[in-house]
Phi, psi and omega in degrees: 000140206263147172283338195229144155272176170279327168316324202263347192283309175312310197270336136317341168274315184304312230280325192277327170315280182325278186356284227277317166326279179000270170342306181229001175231346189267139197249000180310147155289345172259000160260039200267317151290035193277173157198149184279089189276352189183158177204109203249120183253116184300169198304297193266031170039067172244348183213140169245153175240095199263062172330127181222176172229199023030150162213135185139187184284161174266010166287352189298014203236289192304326178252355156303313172308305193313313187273332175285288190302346209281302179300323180342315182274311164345264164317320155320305192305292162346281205278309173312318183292308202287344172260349170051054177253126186336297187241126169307106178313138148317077204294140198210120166264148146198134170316126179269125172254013171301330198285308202301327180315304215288338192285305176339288205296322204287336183283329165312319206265328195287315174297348203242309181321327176242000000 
C-alpha cells in the first residue's frame, strides 16, 4: 500500500510550483500577499481545488479571487510546462477561512479568560 496516493503527490508538486510562480513571476498587486494553504486534487486530476489566505484588510479575499481569475490561463500555462503532466487540472480558488475561524475561537477563548 502506497503512503501517499497520486492526487496528493500532484497536488503536493502544484503546490510547490504555484508558490513559486506566485512569488516570482505574477506583478498582480492584488496576489501580492497571498499564501497557498492547500491544494486538494479530485481522484483523476482534472481539478484542483486551491485554498489561499490573505493578510491585509478584508476585502482583500474578493479581489485576490478577481485576480487569481484574471490570471488563471497564465498560471495553467506555467505549471504545465514546469510540471509536464498529461492533462493540466482545471484550477478553482477559494478562500480558506480556517485561519479567520482559528482567529475566532482564540478571541472566544481569551474573553472567556477574563
Amino acid at each position: 500500500m502506497k503512503p501517499f496516493s497520486r492526487a496528493e503527490r500532484v497536488g503536493g508538486l502544484l503546490h510547490e510550483v504555484l508558490s513559486d510562480v506566485l512569488k516570482k513571476e505574477i506583478k498582480d498587486p492584488r496576489l501580492e500577499m497571498i499564501t497557498i494553504t492547500a491544494i486538494k486534487m479530485s481522484g483523476d486530476l482534472k481539478h484542483a481545488k486551491i485554498f489561499f489566505t490573505t493578510s491585509g484588510n478584508p476585502d482583500a479575499k474578493n479581489d485576490a479571487i478577481e485576480g487569481f481569475n484574471s490570471a488563471a490561463g497564465y498560471l495553467k500555462k506555467k505549471l504545465a510546462r514546469q510540471l509536464g503532466l498529461r492533462f493540466m487540472p482545471a484550477l478553482q480558488f477559494y478562500y480558506d477561512e480556517s485561519f479567520d475561524y482559528g482567529a475566532h475561537i482564540d478571541e472566544v477563548l481569551k474573553s472567556i479568560q477574563k
